[in-house]
LUMTOR-438850 format. One record per residue (C-alpha): x negated, y, z negated; residue in one letter. Coordinates in pm, 1 decimal. Each point is the difference from the previous one (the first is absolute). Layout:
LUMTOR-438850
+----------+----------+----------+-----+
:       px :       py :       pz : res :
+----------+----------+----------+-----+
:        X :        Y :        Z :   a :
...
+----------+----------+----------+-----+
end
This chain:
LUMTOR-438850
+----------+----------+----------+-----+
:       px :       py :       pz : res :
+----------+----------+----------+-----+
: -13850.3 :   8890.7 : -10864.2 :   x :
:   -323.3 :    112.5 :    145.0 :   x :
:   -253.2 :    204.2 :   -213.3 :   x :
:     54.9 :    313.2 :    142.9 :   x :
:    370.8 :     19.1 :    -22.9 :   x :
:    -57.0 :    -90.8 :   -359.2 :   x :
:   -226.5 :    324.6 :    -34.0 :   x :
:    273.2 :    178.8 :    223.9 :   x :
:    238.9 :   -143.9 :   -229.4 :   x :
:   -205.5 :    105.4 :   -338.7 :   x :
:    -35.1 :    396.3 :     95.6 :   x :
:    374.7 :    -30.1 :     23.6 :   x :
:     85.2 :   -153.3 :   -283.3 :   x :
:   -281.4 :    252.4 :   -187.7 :   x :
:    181.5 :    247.7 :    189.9 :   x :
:    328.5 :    -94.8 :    -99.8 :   x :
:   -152.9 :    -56.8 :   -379.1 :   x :
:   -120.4 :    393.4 :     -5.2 :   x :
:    314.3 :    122.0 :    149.6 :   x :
:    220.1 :   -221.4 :   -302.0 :   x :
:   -205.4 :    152.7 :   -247.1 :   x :
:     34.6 :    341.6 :     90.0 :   x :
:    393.6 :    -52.2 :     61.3 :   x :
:     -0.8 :   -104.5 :   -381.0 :   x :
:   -252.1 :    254.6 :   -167.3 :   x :
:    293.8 :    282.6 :    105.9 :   x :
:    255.2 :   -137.4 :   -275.5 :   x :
:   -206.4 :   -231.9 :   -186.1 :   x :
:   -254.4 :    -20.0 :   -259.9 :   x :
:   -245.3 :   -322.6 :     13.6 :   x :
:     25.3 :   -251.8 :   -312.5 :   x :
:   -341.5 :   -147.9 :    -99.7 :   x :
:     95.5 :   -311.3 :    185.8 :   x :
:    -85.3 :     41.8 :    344.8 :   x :
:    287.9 :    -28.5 :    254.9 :   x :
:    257.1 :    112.9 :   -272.2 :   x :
:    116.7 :    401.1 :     14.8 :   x :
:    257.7 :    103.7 :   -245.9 :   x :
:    284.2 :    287.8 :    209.5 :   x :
:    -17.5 :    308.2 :   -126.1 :   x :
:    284.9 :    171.4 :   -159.5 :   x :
:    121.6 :    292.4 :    176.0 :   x :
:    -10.2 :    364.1 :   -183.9 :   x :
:    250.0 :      4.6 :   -284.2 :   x :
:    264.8 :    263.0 :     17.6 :   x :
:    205.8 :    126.4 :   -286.8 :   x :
:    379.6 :    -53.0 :    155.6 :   x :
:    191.6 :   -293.6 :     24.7 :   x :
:     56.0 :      0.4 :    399.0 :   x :
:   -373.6 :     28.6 :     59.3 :   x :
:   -126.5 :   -290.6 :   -264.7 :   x :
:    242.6 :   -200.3 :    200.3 :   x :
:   -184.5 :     44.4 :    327.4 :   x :
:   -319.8 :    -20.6 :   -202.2 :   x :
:    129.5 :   -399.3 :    -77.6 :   x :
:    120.4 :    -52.9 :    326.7 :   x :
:   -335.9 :    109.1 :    133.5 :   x :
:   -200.6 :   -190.7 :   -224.8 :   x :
:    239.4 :   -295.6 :     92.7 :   x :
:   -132.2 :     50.7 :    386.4 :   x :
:   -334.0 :     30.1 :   -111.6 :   x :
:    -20.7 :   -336.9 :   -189.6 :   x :
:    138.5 :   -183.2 :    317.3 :   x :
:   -267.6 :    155.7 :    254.8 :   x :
:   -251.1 :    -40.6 :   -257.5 :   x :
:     92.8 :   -408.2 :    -31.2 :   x :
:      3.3 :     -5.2 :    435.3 :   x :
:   -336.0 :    182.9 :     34.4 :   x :
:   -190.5 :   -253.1 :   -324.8 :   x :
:    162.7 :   -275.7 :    224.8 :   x :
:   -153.5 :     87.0 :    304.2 :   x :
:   -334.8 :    114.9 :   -164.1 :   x :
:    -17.2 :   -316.8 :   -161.7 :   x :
:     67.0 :   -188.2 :    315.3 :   x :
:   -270.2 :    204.6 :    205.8 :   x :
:   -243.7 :    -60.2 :   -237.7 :   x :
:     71.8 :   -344.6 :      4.7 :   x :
:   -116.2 :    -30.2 :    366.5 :   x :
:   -261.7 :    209.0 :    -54.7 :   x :
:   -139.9 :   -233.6 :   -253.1 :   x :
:     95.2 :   -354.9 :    252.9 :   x :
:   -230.4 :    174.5 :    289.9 :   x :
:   -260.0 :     55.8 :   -276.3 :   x :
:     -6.2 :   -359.4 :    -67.6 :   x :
:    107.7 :    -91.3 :    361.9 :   x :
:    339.6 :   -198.2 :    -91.0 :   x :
:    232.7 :    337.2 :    172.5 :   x :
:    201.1 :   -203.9 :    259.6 :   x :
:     33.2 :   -331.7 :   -228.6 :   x :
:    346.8 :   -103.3 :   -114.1 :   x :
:     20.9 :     17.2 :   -332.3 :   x :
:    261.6 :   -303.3 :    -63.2 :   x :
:   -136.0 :   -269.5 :    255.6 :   x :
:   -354.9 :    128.7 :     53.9 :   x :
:     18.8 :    -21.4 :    396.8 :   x :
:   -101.5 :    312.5 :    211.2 :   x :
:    279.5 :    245.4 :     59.5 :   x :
:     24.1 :     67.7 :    345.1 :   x :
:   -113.3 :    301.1 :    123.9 :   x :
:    319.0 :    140.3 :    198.3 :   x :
:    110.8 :    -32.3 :   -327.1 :   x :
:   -274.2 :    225.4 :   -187.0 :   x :
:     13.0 :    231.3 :    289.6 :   x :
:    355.7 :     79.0 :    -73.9 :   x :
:     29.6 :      0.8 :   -405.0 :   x :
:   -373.6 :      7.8 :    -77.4 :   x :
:     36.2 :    -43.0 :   -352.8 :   x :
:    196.6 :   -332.7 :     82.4 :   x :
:    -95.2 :   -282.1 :   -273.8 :   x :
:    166.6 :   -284.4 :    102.9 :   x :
:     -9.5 :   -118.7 :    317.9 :   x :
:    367.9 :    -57.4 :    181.2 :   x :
:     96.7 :   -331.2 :    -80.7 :   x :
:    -60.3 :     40.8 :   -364.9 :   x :
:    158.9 :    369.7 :     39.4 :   x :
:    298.8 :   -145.9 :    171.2 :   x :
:     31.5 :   -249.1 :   -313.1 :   x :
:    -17.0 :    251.5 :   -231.0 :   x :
:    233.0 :    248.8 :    166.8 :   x :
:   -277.1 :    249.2 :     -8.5 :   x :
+----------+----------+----------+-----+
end
């Protein structure tokens, strides 16, 4: 891709990276290892019907807690391969993924006929 879609590209991804973060900071507290947040649990009531919910809650939170980490982690991951200029490689075969491609699923890693092999 050409340098200024990779900048393009990089404010999104920051953008997206900010936006992630925030989305996680409502019901999550940061571990000390970056990229990992721990789901808060919801306030704990006294009666039975409402420490039920509580669970079922925290059960929710876990889930969209595991989604958001795996897109964080993937954003960051292009972030870093524009850094070093290797965004838009495939990671399996090393040929360039083409750009129709990127322009579609920009946080594509493999270009199609390794995707198509892997079912991904």
């Amino acid at each position: 891709m050409l340098e200024g879609q990779n900048k393009k590209l990089l404010e999104i991804f920051k953008e997206e990276k900010t936006k992630l973060e925030q989305e996680l900071k409502e019901f999550t507290i940061e571990s000390n290892r970056p990229g990992d947040y721990n789901a808060r649990f919801p306030s704990h009531e006294q009666d039975l019907e409402s420490n039920a919910l509580a669970v079922q809650e925290m059960e929710n939170r876990k889930a969209l807690e595991r989604e958001l980490e795996e897109r964080l982690r993937i954003v960051n991951e292009n972030i870093k391969k524009i850094d070093k200029g290797t965004y838009g490689v495939c990671e399996n075969c090393s040929t360039k993924i083409d750009e129709k491609r990127l322009k579609v699923i920009p946080t594509a890693y493999l270009c199609i006929a390794c995707a198509s092999k892997t079912g991904r």
